[in-house]
Each structure stands twice: as C-alpha cells, then as structure tokens.
N, C-alpha and C positions, 0 to 999 in steps of 0.2 A: 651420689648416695641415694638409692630408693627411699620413698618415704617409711616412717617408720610407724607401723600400726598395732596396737594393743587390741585384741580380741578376749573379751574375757567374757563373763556372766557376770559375776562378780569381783567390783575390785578391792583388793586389798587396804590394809589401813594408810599405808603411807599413799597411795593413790587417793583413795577416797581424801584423805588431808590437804592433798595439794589441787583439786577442785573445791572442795570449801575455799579454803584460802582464797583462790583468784576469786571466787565469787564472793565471799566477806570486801577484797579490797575494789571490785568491779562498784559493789553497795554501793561501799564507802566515800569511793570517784561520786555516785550518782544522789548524795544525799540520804539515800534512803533511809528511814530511820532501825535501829538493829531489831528490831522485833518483826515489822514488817518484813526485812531481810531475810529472815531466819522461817517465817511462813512462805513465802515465795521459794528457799531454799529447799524446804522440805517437800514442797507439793513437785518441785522440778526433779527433786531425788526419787520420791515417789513414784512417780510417771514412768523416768528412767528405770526403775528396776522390776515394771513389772513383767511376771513371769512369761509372758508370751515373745518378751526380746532377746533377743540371742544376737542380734550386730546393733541394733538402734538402741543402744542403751547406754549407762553413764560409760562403758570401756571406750566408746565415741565419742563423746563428749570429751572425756580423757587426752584420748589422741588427738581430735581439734585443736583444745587448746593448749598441748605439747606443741603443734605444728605453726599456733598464730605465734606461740613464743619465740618459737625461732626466727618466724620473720617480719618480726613484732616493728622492725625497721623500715619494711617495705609498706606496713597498713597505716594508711592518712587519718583514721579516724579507728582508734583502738576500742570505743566503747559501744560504738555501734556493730563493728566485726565480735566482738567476745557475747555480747546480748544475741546477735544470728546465730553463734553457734550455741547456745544455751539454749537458746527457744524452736529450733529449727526444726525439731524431731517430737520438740513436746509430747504431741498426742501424735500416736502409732497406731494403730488397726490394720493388720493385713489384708483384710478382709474388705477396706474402703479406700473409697479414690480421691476422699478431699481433706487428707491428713495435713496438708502445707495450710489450706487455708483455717483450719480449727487451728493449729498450734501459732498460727498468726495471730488470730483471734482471742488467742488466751492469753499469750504472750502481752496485749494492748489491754485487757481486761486488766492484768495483774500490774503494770507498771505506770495502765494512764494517770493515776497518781499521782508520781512522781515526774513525769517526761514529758518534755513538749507533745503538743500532737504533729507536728512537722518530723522532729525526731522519730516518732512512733509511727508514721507514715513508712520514713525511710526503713526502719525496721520491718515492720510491716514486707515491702518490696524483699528485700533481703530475703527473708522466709521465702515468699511465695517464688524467689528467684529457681528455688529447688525445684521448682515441679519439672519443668522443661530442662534443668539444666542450664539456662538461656541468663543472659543479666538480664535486670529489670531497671537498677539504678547503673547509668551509663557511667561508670567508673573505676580505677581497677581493683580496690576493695572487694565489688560483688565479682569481679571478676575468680580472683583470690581466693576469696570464703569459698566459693563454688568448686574450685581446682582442690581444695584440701578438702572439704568433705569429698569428693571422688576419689581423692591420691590415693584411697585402697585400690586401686584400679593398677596400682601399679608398683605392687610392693613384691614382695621376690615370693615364687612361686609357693613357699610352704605358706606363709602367710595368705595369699589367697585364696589355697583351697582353703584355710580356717576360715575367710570368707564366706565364701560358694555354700560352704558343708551349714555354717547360720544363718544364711538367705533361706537356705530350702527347709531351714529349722522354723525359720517362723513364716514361712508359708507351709506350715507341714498341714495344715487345715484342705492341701489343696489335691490330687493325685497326682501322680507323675508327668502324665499327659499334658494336661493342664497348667503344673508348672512349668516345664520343659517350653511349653511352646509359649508361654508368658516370658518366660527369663530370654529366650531365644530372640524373640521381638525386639525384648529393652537393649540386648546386646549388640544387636546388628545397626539399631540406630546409631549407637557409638560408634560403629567403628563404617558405616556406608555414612557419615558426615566428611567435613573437609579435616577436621581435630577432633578430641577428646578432649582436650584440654583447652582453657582462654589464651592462661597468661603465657610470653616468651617464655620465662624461664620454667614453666611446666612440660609446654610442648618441647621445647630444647633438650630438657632433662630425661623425664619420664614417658612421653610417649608410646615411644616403641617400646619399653615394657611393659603398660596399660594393652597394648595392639598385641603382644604375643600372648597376655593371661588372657584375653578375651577370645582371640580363637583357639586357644588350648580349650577353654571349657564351652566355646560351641560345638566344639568337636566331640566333645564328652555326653553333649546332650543331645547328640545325633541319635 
C-alpha cells in the first residue's frame, strides 16, 4: 500500500484535534508543565499555518505523525521521533537555505527547559538530518523519520501532482525558469543516487513508485 498523504492548507477540526492530542500526550510523557505545553503548542501551530505554506504545514505534520503511528512498532525511541517531526519544518522561508538549522535552534530554545541537553543534542541531529536527506544519528529511527517525511515521493500519482502543484505554490515568489531548473536539480539528485529511500522496508515497498513520480514531473519540467 503507497503511503498515505494529506495535502490540505487547512485542516479540519477533527484533524486539527488529533495533533493536539498526541502533542498534549507527547507533554505529558516529557513533564512539561500544561501551560508551558500549550505556549509551545501554539507558537508550533502558528508557524505551521502561515500563509506562505501550502506542503510544509500542520497537513505534514498531520501525515507524519499518522505514519509514525502506524509504525509506531518499528521506532526504538518514540519521543525523540514525534519531537523531529514537530520541530523539523518549524521555521520555513522559501526564499532561505538555513531553515533546518533555525528550526533546530528553536526547537532547543523552547524545550531546553525541560530535556536533557544530550537528548536535545540528538534532537538537534534529527532536524539537521533533513538537509541532505543523509542520517546524522547512525540508527534506524533517523533512518525512518527521514524515509516518512519523503514518502510523498511516492504516493499514487493524483496525490503527487497535489504535491508538485504546492511546492511551486510556495516557491511562487520565484519564475518559472528559475524554479524549473531548482526543482530539476533537487530531483535528479534522488533519483542519480544508489536509493531514495534508507530503510529495507521503504526501498522494497515504495521505491519504484518514488522513481516513476519523479521522472514523470522531470519530464513536465522539460
């Protein structure tokens, strides 16, 4: 079964409810006290829905952590995978190249508080694992994390033009030209590597579906 990915702007109430929840019961695991919660809550909600996101927004969030639940069996350390997808996109700018490491940054601002700095370290990596795509923490968690925030890569074709169509929505600041031969770049690195994918069970699975949405839309951008 392709992965399953939600594309919205905005989500719904019963969606919007069932990210609160994990993130009240995430707190809850981590001490935090519920006031503090509910400030970190809001400022992550916030971020998420501003108006310039059209894919990096709570509907991503959303689909993460629908997709850590399902393999909620396979992650060795559940609290450190649900905090990378929450903080991983924090700050957005299409317009800048060091979004991984500010939403690192803010990510340790807001929770040094409460979490070891060893823990926040590892977090920390997690984040920054996203730039390259590459693990940073040698283990298959970052493996994992990294393979579900890409699984749009390989979700059935109407899903990903709803992809494609919000990538070039929030680089819409940029001309065709210019997107075209950005987005062409990032795609040909995927698919001129050895995988797309870390884990066994991604490559195994989704691959060659990740491999035919990708040259479908490099062909589009010819």
């Amino acid at each position: 079964m392709l992965p399953i990915k939600i594309i919205e702007e905005n989500l719904d109430e019963s969606k919007l409810g069932f990210i609160e929840e994990v993130w009240d019961m995430l707190s809850y695991q981590l001490s935090i006290p519920k006031a503090d919660s509910r400030k970190i809550l809001e400022e992550v909600i916030e971020k998420y829905t501003e108006p310039h996101r059209s894919y990096h927004n709570l509907s991503h969030i959303y689909s993460m952590l629908m997709m850590a639940e399902e393999y909620y069996d396979f992650i060795e350390n559940p609290v450190l995978f649900e905090l990378s997808i929450w903080f991983h996109d924090l700050i957005y700018d299409p317009s800048r190249n060091d979004n991984e490491e500010k939403s690192a940054e803010r990510a340790v601002e807001l929770l040094s508080p409460f979490l070891a700095d060893s823990f926040l370290e590892n977090l920390k990596k997690m984040i920054l694992s996203t730039i390259k795509h590459a693990p940073i923490l040698e283990d298959h968690d970052n493996e994992l994390f990294l393979d579900i925030d890409m699984s749009v890569l390989a979700t059935e074709p109407a899903v990903y033009h709803q992809y494609t169509n919000a990538i070039r929505k929030e680089f819409s600041v940029f001309p065709d030209n210019l997107y075209q031969a950005g987005r062409k770049s990032v795609l040909e690195k995927f698919i001129d590597g050895d995988h797309i994918f870390l884990t066994e069970f991604f490559k195994e699975n989704f691959e060659k579906q990740a491999i035919e949405n990708i040259q479908n839309e490099l062909v589009k951008l010819d």
